[in-house]
C-alpha positions as CSV (number, residue, x, y, z in Angstrom):
1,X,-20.3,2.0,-19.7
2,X,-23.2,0.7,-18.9
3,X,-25.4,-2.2,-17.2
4,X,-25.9,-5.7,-18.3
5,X,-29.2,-7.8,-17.5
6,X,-29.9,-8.3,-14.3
7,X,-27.9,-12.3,-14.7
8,X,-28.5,-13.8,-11.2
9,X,-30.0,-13.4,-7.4
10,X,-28.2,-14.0,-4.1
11,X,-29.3,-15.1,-0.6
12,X,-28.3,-11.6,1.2
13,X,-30.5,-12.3,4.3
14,X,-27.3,-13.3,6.4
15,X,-25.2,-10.6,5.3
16,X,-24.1,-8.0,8.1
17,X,-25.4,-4.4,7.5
18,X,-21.9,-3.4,8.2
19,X,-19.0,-2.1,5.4
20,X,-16.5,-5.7,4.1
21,X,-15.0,-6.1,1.0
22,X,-16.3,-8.3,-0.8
23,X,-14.2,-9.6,-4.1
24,X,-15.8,-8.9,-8.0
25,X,-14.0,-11.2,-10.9
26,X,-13.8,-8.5,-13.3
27,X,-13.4,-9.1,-17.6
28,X,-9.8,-9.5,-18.8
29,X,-7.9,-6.7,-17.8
30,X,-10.8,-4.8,-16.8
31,X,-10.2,-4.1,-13.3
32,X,-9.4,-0.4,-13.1
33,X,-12.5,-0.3,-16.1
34,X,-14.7,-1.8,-13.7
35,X,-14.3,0.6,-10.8
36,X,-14.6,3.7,-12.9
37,X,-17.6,2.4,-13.8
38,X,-19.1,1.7,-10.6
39,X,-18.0,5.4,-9.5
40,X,-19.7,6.7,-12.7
41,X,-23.0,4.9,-12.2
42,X,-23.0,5.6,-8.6
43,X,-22.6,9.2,-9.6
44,X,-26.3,11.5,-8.3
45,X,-27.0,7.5,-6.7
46,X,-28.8,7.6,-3.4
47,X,-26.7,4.3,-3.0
48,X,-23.3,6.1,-3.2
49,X,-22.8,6.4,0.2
50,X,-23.4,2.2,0.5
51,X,-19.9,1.9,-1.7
52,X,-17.3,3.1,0.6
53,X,-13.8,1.9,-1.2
54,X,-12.3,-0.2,-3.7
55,X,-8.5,-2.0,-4.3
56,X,-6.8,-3.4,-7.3
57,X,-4.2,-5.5,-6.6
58,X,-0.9,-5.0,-8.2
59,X,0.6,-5.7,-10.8
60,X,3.9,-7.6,-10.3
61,X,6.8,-5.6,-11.0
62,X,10.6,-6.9,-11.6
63,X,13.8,-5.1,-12.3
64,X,16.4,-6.0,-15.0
65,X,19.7,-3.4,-15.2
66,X,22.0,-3.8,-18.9
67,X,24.9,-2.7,-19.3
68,X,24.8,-0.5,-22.3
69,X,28.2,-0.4,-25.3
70,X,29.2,2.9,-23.9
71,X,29.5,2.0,-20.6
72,X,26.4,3.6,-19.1
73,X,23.7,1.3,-17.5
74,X,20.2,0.8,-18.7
75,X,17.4,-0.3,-15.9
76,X,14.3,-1.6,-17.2
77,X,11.2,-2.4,-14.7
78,X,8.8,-5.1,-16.4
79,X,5.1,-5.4,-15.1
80,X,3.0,-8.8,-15.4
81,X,0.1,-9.7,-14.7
82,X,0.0,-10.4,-10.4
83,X,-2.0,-13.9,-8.4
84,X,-5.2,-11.7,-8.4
85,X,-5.3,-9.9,-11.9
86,X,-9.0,-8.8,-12.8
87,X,-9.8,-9.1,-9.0
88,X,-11.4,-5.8,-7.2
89,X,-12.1,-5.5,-3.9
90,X,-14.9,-3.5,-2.8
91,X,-15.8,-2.9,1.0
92,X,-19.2,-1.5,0.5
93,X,-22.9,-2.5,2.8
94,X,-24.3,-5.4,0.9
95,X,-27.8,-4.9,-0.1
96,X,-30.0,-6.1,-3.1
97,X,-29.1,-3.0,-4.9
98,X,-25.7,-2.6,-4.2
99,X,-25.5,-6.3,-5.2
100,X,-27.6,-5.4,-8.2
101,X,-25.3,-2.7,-9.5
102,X,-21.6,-3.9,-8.7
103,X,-23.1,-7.0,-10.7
104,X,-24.9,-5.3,-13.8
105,X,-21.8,-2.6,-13.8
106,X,-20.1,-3.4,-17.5
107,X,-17.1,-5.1,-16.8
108,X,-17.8,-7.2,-13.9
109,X,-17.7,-11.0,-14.5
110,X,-18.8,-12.5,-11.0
111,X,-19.2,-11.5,-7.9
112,X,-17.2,-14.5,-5.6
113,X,-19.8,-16.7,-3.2
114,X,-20.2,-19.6,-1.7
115,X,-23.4,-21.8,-2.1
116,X,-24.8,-17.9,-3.5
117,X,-24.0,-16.3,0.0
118,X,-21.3,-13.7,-0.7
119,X,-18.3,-14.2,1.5
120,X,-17.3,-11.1,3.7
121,X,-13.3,-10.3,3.6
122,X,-11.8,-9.0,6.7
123,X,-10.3,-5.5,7.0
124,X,-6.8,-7.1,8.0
125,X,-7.2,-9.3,5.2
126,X,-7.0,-6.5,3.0
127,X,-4.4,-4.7,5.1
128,X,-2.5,-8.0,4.5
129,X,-2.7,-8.6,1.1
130,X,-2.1,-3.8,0.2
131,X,1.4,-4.5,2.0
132,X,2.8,-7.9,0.8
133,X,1.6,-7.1,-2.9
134,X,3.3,-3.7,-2.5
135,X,5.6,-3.0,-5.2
136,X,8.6,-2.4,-2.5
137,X,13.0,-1.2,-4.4
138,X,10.7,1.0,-6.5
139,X,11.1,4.8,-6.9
140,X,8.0,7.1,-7.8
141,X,9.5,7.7,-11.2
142,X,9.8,3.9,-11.8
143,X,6.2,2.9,-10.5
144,X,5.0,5.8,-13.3
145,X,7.1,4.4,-16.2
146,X,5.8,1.5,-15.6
147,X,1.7,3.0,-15.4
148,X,1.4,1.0,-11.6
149,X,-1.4,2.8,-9.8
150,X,-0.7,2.8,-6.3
């Protein structure tokens, strides 16, 4: 863990003082990385209560059932990688340092503006996206096997 250099600034004057998600490209399969990262340098933080919540979207998840020589089936759930691998989600208040630290947080590639004014996510935009990327068919024991955090 750790932080990088400080890499780049941001216009935050028209951002609300209000909790949104905002959207962090994270390193190559470093999403779950990333926010165990954040937690641990937000950890004795006077900014901790400033990060409220994060999400990792799913991976995609897919079922394939074989018919074994002795007559007993085999069922085999295979994960890839989903539309928004190494995307996290954070709804936190936007400020320079909570800017400065989900961006210097090893493991965080970009955080996602436009024309360097971060762009706010709605609350049922994120309520949209936990139940249609919801691995649904799937037991428990399944989601486990296959190591899907949930």
């Amino acid at each position: 863990m750790g932080l990088a250099q400080k890499l780049a600034s941001v216009d935050l004057s028209n951002v609300s003082s209000d909790f949104a998600w905002y959207t962090v490209v994270t390193e190559f399969n470093h999403s779950h990385v990333y926010v165990k990262n954040v937690q641990d340098v937000l950890k004795g933080s006077p900014f901790k209560s400033y990060i409220k919540d994060f999400f990792i979207p799913p991976p995609k998840l897919s079922r394939s059932t074989k018919t074994l020589a002795n007559g007993n089936t085999k069922t085999t759930v295979h994960k890839s990688r989903g539309d928004l691998a190494d995307y996290v989600f954070v709804k936190c208040k936007l400020t320079e340092e909570t800017w400065d630290i989900l961006r210097t947080t090893s493991g965080c590639k970009i955080i996602l503006t436009v024309g360097g004014f971060p762009v706010a996510i709605s609350d049922e935009e994120i309520k949209r996206m936990k139940k249609t990327m919801h691995p649904h068919g799937f037991t428990k024991e399944e989601l486990k096997k296959a190591n899907v955090i949930i």
